[in-house]
N, CA, C and O of each residue as an XYZ file, in Angstrom:
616
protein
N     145.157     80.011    -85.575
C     145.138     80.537    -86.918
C     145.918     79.580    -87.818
O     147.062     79.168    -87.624
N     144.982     79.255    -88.986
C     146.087     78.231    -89.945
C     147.261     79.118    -90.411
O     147.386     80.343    -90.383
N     148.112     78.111    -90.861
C     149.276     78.755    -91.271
C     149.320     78.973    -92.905
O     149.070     78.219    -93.846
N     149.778     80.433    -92.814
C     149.248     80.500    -94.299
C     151.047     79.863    -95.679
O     152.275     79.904    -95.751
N     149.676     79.336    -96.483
C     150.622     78.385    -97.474
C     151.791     79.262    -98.648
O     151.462     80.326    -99.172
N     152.560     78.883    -98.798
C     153.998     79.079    -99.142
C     153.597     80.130   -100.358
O     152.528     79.879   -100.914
N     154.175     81.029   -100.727
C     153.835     82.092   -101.385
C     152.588     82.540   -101.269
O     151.786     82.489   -102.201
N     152.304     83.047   -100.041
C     150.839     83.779    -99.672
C     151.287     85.117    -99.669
O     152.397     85.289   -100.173
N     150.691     86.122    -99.220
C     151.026     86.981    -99.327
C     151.657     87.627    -98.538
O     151.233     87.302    -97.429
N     152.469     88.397    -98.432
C     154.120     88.561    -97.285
C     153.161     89.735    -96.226
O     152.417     90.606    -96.679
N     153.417     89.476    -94.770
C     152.846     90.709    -93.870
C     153.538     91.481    -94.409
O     154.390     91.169    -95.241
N     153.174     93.161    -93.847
C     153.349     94.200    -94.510
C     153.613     94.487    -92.514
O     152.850     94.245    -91.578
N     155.092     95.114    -92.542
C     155.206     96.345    -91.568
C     155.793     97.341    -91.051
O     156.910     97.265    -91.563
N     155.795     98.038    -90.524
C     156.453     99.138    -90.368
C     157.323     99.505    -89.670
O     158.157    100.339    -90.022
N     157.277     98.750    -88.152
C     157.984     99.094    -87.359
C     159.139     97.913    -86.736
O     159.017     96.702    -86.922
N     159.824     98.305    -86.267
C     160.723     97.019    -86.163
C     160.958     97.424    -84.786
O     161.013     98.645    -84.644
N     161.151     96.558    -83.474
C     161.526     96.995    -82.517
C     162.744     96.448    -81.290
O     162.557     95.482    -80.550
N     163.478     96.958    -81.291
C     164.701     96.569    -80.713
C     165.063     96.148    -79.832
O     166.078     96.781    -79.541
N     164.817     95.148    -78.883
C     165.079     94.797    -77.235
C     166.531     94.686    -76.939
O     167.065     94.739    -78.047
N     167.565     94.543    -75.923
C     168.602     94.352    -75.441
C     167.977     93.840    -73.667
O     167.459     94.565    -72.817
N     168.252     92.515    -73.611
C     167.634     91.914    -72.203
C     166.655     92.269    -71.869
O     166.561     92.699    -70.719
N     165.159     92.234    -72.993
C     164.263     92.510    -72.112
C     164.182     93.777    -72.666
O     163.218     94.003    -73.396
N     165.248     94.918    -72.408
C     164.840     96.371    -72.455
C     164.235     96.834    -74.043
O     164.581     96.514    -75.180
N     163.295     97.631    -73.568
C     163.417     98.162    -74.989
C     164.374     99.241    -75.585
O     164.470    100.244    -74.877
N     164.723     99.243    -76.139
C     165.849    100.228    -76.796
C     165.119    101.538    -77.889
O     165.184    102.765    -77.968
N     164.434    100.421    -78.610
C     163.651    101.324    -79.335
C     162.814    100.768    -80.516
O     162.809     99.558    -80.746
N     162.065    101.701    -81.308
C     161.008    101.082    -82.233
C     162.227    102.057    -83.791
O     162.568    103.231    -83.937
N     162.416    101.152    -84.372
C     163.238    101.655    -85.812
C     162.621    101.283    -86.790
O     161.732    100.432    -86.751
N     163.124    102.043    -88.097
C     162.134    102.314    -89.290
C     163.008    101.309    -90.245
O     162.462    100.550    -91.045
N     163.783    101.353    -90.151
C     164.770    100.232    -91.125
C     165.721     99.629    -89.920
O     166.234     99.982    -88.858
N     165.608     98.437    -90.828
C     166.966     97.053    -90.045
C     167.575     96.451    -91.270
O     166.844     95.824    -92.036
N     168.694     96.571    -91.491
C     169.616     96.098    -92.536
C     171.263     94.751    -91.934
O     172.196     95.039    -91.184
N     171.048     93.671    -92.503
C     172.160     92.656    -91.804
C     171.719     91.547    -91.110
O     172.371     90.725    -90.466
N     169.769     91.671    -91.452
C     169.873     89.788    -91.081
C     169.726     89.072    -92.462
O     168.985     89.037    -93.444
N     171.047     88.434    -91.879
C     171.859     87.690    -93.263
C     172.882     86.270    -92.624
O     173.913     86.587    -92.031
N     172.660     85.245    -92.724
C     173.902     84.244    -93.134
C     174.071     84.050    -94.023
O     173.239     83.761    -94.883
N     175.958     84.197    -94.202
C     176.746     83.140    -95.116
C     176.692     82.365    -94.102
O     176.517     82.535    -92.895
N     176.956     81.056    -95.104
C     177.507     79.909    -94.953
C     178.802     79.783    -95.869
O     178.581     79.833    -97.079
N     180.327     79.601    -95.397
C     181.363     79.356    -96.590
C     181.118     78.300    -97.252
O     180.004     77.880    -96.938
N     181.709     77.551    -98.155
C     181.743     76.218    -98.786
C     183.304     76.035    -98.933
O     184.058     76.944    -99.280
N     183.696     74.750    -98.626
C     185.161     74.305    -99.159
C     184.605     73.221   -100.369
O     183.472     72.768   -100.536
N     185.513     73.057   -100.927
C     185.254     72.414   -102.277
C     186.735     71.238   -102.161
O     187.869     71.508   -101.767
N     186.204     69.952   -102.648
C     186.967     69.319   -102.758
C     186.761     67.987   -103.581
O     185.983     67.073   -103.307
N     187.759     68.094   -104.810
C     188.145     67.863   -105.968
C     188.001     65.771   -105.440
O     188.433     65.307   -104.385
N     187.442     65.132   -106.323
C     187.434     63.991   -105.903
C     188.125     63.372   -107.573
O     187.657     63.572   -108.694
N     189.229     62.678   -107.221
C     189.818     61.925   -108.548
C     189.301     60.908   -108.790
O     189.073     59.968   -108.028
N     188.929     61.097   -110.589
C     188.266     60.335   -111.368
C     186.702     60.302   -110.966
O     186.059     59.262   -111.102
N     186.141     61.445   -110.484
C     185.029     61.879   -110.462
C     184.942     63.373   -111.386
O     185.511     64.348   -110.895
N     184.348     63.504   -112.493
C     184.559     64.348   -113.189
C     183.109     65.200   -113.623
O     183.197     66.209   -114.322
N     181.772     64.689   -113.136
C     180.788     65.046   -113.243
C     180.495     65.975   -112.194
O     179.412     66.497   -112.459
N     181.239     66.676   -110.506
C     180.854     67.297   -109.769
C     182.061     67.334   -109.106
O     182.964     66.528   -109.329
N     182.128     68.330   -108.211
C     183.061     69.014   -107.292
C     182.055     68.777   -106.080
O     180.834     68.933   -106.085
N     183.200     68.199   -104.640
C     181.875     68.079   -103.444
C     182.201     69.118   -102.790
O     183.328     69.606   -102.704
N     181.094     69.536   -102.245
C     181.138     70.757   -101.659
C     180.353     70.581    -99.940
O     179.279     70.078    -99.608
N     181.485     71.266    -99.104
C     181.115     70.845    -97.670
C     181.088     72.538    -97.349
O     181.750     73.434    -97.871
N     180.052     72.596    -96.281
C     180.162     73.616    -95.548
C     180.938     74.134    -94.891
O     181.780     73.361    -94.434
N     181.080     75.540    -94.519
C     182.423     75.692    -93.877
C     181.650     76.889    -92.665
O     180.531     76.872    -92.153
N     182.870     77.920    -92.505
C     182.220     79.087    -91.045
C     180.824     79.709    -91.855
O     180.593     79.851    -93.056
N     179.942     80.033    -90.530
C     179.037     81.067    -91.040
C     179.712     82.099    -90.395
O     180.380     82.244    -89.371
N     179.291     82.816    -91.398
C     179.444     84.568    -91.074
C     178.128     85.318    -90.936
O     177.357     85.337    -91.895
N     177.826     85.940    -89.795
C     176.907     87.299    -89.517
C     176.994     88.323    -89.729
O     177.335     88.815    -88.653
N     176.898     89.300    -90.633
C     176.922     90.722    -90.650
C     176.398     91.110    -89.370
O     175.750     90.397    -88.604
N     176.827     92.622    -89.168
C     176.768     93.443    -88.516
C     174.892     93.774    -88.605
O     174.380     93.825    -89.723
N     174.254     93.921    -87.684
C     172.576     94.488    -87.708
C     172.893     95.880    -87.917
O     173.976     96.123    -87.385
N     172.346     96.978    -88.523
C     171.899     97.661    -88.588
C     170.640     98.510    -88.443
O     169.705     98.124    -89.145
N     170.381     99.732    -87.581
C     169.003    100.154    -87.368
C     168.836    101.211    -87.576
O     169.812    101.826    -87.144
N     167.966    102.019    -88.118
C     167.737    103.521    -88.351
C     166.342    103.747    -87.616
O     165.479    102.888    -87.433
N     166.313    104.786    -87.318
C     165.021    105.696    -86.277
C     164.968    106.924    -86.534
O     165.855    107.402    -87.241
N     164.103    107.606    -86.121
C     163.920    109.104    -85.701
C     164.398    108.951    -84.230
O     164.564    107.885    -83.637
N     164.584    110.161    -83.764
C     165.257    110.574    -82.350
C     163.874    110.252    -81.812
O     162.763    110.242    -82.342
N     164.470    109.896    -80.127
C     163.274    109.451    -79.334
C     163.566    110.225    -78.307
O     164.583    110.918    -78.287
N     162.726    110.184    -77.376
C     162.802    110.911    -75.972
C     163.787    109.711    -74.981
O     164.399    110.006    -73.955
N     163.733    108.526    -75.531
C     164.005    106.892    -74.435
C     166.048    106.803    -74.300
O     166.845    106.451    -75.170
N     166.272    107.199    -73.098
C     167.982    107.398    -72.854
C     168.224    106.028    -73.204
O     169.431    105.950    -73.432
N     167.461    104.458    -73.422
C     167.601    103.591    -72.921
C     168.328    103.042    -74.141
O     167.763    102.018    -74.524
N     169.252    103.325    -74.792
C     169.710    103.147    -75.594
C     171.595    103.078    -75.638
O     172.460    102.334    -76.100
N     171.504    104.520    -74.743
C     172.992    105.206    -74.560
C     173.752    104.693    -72.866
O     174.899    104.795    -72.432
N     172.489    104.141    -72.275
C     172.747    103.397    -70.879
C     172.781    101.928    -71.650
O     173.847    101.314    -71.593
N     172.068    101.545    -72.111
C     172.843    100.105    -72.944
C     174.268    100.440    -73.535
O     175.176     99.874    -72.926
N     174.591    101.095    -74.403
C     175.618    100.957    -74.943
C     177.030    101.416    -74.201
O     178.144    101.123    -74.635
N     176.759    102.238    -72.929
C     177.934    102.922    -71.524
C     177.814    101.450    -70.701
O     178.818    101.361    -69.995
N     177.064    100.418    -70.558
C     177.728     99.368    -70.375
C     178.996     98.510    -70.694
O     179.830     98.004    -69.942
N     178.864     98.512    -72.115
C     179.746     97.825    -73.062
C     180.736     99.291    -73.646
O     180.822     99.358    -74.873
N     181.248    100.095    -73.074
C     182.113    101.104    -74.083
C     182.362    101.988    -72.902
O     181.473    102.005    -72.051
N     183.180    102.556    -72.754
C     183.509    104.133    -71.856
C     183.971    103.696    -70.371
O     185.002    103.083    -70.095
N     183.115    104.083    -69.603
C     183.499    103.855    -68.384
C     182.950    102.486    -68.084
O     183.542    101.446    -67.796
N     181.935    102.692    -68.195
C     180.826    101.206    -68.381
C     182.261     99.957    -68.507
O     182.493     99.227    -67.544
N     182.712     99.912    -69.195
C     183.484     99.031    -69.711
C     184.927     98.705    -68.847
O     185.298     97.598    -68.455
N     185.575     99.932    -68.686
C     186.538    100.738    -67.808
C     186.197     99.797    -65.849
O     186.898     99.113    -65.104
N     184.934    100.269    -65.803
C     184.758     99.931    -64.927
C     184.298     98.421    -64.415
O     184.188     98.148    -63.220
N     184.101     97.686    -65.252
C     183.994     96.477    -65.446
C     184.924     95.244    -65.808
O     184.635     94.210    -66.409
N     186.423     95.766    -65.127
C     188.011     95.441    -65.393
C     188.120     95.121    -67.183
O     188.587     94.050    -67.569
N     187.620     96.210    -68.197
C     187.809     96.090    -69.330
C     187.194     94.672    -69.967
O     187.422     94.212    -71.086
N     186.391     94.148    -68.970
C     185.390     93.174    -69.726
C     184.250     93.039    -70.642
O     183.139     93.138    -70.121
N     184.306     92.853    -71.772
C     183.512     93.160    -72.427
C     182.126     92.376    -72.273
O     182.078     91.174    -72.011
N     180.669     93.429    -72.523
C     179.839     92.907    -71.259
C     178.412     92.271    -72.782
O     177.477     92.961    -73.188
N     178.612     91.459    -73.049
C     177.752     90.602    -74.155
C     176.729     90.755    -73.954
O     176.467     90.518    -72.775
N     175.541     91.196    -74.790
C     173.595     90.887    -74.131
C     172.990     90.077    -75.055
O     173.581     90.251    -76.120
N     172.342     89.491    -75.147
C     170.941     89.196    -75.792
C     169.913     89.937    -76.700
O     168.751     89.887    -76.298
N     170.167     90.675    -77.959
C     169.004     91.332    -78.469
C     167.774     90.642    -79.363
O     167.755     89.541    -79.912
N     167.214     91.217    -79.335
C     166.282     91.015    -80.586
C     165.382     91.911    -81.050
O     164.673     92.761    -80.513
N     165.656     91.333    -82.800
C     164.774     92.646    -83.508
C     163.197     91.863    -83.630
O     163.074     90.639    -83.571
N     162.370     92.550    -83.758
C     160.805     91.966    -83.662
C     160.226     93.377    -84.743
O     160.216     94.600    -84.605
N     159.737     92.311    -85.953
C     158.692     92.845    -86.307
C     157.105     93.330    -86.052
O     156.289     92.409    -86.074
N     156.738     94.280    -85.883
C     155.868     94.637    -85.253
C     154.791     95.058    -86.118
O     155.132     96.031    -86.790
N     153.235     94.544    -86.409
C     152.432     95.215    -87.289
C     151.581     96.193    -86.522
O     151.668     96.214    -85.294
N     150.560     97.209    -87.321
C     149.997     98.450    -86.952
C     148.900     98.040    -85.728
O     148.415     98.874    -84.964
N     148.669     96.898    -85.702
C     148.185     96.685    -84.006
C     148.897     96.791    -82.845
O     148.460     96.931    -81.703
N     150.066     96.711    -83.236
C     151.212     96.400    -82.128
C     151.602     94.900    -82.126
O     152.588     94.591    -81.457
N     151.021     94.059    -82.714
C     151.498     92.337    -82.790
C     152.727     92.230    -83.032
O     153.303     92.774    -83.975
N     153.275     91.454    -82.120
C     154.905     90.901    -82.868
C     154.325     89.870    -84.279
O     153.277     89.238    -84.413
N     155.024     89.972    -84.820
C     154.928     88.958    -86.289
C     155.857     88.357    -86.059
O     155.463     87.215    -85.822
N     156.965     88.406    -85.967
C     158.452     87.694    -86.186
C     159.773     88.356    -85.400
O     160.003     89.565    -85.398
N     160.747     87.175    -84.617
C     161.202     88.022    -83.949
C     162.816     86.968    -84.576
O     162.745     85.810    -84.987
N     164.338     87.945    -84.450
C     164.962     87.436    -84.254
C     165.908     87.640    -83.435
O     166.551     88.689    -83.424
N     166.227     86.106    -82.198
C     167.055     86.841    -81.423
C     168.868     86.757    -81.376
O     169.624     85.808    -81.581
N     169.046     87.710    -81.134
C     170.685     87.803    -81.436
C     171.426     87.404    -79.932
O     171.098     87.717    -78.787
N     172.481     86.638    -80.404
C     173.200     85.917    -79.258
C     174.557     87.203    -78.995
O     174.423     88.155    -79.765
N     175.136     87.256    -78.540
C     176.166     88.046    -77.929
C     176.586     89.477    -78.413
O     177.688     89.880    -78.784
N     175.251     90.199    -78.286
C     175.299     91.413    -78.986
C     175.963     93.041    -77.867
O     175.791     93.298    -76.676
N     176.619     93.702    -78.828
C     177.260     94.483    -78.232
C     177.265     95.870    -79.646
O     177.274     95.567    -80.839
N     177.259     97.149    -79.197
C     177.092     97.910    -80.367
C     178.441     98.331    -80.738
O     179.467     98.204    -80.071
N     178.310     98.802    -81.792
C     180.260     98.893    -82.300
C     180.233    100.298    -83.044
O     181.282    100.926    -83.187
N     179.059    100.766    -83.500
C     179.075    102.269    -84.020
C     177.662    102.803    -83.624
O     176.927    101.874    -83.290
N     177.113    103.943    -83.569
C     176.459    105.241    -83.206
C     176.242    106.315    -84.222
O     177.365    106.748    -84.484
N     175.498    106.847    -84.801
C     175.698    108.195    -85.728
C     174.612    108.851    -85.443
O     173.628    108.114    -85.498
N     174.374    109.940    -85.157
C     173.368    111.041    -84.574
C     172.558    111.747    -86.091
O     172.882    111.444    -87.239
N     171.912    112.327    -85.866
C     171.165    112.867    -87.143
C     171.953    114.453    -87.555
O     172.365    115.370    -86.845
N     171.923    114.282    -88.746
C     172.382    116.093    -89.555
C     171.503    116.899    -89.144
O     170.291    117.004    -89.329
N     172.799    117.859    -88.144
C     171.931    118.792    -88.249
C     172.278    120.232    -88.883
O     173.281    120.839    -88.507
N     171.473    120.716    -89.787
C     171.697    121.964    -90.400
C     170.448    122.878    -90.622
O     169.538    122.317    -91.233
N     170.243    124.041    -90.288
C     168.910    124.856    -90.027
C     168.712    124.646    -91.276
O     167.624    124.149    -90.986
N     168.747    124.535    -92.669
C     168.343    124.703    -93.610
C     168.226    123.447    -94.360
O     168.465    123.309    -95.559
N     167.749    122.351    -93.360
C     167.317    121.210    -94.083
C     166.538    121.204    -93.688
O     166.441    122.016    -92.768
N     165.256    120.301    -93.995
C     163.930    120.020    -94.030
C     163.594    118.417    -94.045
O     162.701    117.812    -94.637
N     164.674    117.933    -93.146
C     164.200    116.122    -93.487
C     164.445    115.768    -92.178
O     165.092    116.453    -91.386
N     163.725    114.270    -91.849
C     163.875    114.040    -90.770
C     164.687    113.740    -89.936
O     165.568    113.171    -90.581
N     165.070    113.756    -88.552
C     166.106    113.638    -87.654
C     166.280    112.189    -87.565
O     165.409    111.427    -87.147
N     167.608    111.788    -88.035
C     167.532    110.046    -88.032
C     168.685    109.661    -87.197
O     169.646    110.309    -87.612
N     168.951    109.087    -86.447
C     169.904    108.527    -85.710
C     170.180    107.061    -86.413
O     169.428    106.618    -87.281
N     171.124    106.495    -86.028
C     171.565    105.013    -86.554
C     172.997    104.393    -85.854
O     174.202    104.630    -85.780
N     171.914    103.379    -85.374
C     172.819    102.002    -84.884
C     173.215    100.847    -85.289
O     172.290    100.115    -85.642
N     174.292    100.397    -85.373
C     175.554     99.307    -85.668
C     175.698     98.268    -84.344
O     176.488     98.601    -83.462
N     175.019     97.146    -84.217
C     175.150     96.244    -83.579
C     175.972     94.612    -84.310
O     175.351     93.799    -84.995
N     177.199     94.512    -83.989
C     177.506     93.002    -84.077
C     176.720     92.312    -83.315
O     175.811     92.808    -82.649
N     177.109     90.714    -83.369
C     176.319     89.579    -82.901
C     176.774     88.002    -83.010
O     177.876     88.045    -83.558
N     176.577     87.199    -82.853
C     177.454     85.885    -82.756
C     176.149     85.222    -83.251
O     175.779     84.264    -82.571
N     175.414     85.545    -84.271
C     174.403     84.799    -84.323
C     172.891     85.058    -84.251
O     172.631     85.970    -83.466
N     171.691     84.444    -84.924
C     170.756     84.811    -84.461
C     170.128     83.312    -84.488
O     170.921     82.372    -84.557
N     168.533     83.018    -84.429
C     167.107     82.504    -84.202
C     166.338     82.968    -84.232
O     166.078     83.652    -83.242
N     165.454     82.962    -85.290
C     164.683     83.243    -85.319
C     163.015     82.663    -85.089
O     162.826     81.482    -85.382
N     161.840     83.469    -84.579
C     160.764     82.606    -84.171
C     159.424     83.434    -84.233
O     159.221     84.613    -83.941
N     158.718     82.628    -84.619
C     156.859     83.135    -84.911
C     156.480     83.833    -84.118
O     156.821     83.334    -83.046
N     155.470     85.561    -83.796
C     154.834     85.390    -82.609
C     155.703     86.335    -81.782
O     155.472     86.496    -80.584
């Protein structure tokens, strides 16, 4: 398939889906935090008065973020009792790093775009509201750090 040319028109999709080694974790409706900074240091050059040079400095990764509806798949809460609780406890307090990646997924099921995250471990959890007298959907949401991503076609 040619590759389509620079302001074509953006895929459209819906589902985003979550791996940790391989596993699937889950299919989520929003992903918020793929993002680099790059810092800049700045440094003043005398008797150069037309520009300030500017060198790169740390990148910073936000935190990934994922939202879902509740699933039937435990495979989420056995990923994360690796890295937290006993999981962790039992692993002489070593903290146990994976591999994720988020993959865009269109209404065929095609990956479109995937990115993968280097030393990922989850750092927050929030379960869905529940109150008999609401009427909206059951959303759970996950907080994954990361040391990084790559991203790739396909």
């Amino acid at each position: 398939m040619p590759e389509q040319p620079l302001g074509g028109d953006a895929p459209v999709a819906a589902n985003f889906l979550f791996e940790v080694d391989g596993v699937e974790i889950g299919t989520f409706m929003e992903v918020t935090g793929l993002e680099l900074v790059v810092s800049t240091q700045e440094y003043v050059e005398g008797g150069q008065n037309q520009y300030v040079h500017r060198f790169p400095g740390v990148m910073r990764w936000p935190n990934i973020v994922l939202r879902r509806g509740l699933v039937s798949s435990d495979a989420l809460f056995q990923w994360v009792g690796k890295s937290s609780g006993d999981g962790f406890g039992g692993n002489q307090n070593k903290l146990t790093r994976a591999t994720g990646a988020v993959t865009v997924v269109d209404h065929t099921g095609k990956r479109l775009r995937s990115w993968e995250l280097d030393g990922v471990f989850a750092v927050a959890w929030s379960g869905p509201q529940l109150a008999a007298d609401l009427n909206a959907p059951l959303v759970e949401t996950l907080e994954v750090a990361h040391n990084g991503f790559k991203a790739s076609t396909g």
